[in-house]
N, C-alpha and C positions, 0 to 999 in steps of 0.2 A: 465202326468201333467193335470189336470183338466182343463175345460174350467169353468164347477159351479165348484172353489174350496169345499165352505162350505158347500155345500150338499155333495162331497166327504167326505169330513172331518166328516161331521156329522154320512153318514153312515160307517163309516169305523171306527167307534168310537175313533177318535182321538180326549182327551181333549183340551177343551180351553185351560187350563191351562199350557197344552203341546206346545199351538199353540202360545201363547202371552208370553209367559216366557222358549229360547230357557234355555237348564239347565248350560250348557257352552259356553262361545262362543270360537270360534275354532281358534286355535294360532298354527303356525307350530312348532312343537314340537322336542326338541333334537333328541328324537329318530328318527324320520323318518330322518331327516340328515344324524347319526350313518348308519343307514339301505343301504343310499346311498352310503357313504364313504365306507363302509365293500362291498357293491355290488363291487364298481368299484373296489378295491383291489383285489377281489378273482377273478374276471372276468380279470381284468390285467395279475395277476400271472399266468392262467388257458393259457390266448392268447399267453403272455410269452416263455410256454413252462414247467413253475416249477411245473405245475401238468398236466401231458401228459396225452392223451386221454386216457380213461379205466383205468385210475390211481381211485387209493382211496385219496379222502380228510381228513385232520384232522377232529374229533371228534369235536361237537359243542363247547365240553370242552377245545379244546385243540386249537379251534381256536378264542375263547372268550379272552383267555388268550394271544393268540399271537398277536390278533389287539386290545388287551384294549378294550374290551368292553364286558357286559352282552351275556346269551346262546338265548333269546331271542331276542337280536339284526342279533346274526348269524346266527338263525332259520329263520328270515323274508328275510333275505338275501339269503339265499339256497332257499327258499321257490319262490323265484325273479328268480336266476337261473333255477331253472327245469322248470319253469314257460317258460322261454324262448329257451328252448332243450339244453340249456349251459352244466347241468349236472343231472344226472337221480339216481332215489334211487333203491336201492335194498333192500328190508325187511330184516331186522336183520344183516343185513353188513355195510349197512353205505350208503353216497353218492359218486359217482362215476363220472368224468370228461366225459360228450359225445364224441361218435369218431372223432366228429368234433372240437372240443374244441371249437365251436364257435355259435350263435344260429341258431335254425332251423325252419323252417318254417310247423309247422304240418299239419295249413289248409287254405287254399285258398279260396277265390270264384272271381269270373267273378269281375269285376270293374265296378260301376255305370256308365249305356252308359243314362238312360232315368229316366223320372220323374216316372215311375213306378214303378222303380228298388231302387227309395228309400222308395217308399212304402210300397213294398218287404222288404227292410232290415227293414223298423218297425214293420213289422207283425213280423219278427223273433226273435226282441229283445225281442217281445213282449211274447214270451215263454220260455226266458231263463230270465230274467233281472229281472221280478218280482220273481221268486222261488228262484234266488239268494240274492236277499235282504232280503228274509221270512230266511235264512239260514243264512244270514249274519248279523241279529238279536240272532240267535241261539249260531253263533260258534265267533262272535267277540272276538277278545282280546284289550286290550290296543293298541298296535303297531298300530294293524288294525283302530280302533277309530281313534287315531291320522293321519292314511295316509287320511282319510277321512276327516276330520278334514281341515287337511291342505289344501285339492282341497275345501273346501267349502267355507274358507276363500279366495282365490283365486278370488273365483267367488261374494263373497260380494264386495272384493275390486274393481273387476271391476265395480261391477252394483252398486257401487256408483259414477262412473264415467261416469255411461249410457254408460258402454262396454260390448260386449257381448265376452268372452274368447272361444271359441271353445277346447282349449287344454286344460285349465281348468275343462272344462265340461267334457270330455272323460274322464278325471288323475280321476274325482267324481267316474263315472258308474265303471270304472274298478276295481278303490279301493273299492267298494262296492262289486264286483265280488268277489277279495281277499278274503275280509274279510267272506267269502263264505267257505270258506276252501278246494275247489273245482276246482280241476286246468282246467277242461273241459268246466265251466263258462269262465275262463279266458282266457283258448285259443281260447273260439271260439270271447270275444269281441276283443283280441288281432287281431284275422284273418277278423276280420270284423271295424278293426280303420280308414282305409281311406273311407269306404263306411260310416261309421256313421261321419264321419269328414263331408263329401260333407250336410247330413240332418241337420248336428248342425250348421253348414255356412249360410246356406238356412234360417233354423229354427229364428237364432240369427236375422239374418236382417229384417225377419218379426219381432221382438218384440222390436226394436229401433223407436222412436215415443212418443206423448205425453199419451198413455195410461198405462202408468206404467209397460209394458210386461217384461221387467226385475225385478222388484222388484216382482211380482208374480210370476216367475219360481225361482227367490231365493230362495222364500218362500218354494218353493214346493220342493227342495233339504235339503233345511234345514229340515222340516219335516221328511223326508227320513231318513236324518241323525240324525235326535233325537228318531224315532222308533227303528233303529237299537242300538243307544246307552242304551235307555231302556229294550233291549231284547221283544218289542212289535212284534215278526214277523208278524206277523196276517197286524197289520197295516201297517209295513212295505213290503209286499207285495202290501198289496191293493195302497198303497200310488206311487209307483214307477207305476204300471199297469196306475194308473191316470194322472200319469206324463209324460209318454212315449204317452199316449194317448192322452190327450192336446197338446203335442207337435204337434204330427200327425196332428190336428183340426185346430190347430192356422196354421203351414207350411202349408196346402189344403184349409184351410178355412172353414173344415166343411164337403168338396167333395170329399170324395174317391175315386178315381180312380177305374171302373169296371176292375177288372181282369179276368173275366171270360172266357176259351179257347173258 
């Protein structure tokens, strides 16, 4: 997030136009609902027992049909599950229940013990998180638009309450990751949610105040979200790289911590 937004904006060639007239404003959407209800169903059944581990699942077709709703609704839902080691695909066979039938944890790190180690987690977001929004302009669908959509309305509603949402903020970056099409974006902000929780806690507290620091990190998701909606990748890279980076500036004040061994 930028500390000069509109020198960001400027070089990053993001119109005015873009910037003063968001093109929709973002409503939580049936579908993402659908997405959720169809998750907990098949994830129930899965824990249940009614599709044992290394089992095959119905057809996207055949599972549209059986919980009432669209193949897209049950694509984003399976696309939830493997996400979470629930259940794994096999090229040309289908999806398949994991041995666990339950999730798993693919990757870990160490737990923020010091203020360094959230510095650390920003330098990393900072190599996965913009290439996933330059992507997540590429490969959006609808579904994905609206999961985004809805975390960003989220976060307007608060900051017109001069709240800062933490869990709102993470539901933004991850569903940006999704919409990625890239399950190793997601697993790694998945494995890194409580380290970026302890930065956005931190972060939010600094921008409560008479300087309007929530309605400018608003902005600066909003943004985010309406490059990716336009298929701008370009911008949408640079746009998240300035966001992630403002944030760093505003939590430090500017001071980077020396890392150096």
């Amino acid at each position: 997030m930028p500390t000069g937004r509109m020198k960001v904006d400027e070089a990053n060639g993001v119109s005015a136009n873009a910037q003063a007239a968001p093109a929709t404003k973002p409503e939580r959407g049936k579908a993402v609902k659908l997405v959720d209800r169809v998750f907990d169903q098949l994830q129930e059944r899965i824990r249940s027992g009614n599709y044992p581990p290394d089992s095959r699942l119905p057809g996207e077709h055949e599972l549209a049909s059986m919980l009432g709703v669209s193949r897209p609704i049950v694509r984003d839902a399976l696309a939830r599950l493997r996400d979470q080691g629930i259940v794994y695909a096999r090229q040309g066979a289908g999806t398949f229940v994991g041995a666990h039938g339950s999730p798993t944890t693919q990757l870990s790190y160490s737990p923020v013990k010091t203020i360094a180690d959230i510095q650390r987690c920003y330098e990393f977001r900072l190599t996965i998180e913009p290439a996933a929004a330059y992507f997540a302009a590429k490969r959006r669908d609808e579904a994905a638009i609206q999961k985004i959509a809805a975390a960003l309305a989220d976060l307007r509603e608060a900051t017109s309450h001069q709240l800062h949402r933490t869990d709102a903020d993470f539901t933004f970056h991850r569903a940006v990751t999704e919409a990625a099409n890239n399950h190793y974006y997601t697993a790694s902000i998945d494995a890194l949610k409580a380290h970026i929780a302890v930065g956005m806690h931190l972060h939010g507290l600094s921008l409560l105040g008479p300087r309007q620091g929530l309605e400018q990190v608003y902005e600066e998701h909003n943004k985010i979200y309406l490059a990716i909606v336009e298929g701008r990748a370009e911008d949408a890279r640079a746009l998240m790289k300035a966001h992630l980076e403002g944030s760093q500036s505003r939590l430090f004040e500017g001071r980077a911590l020396d890392l150096s061994m």
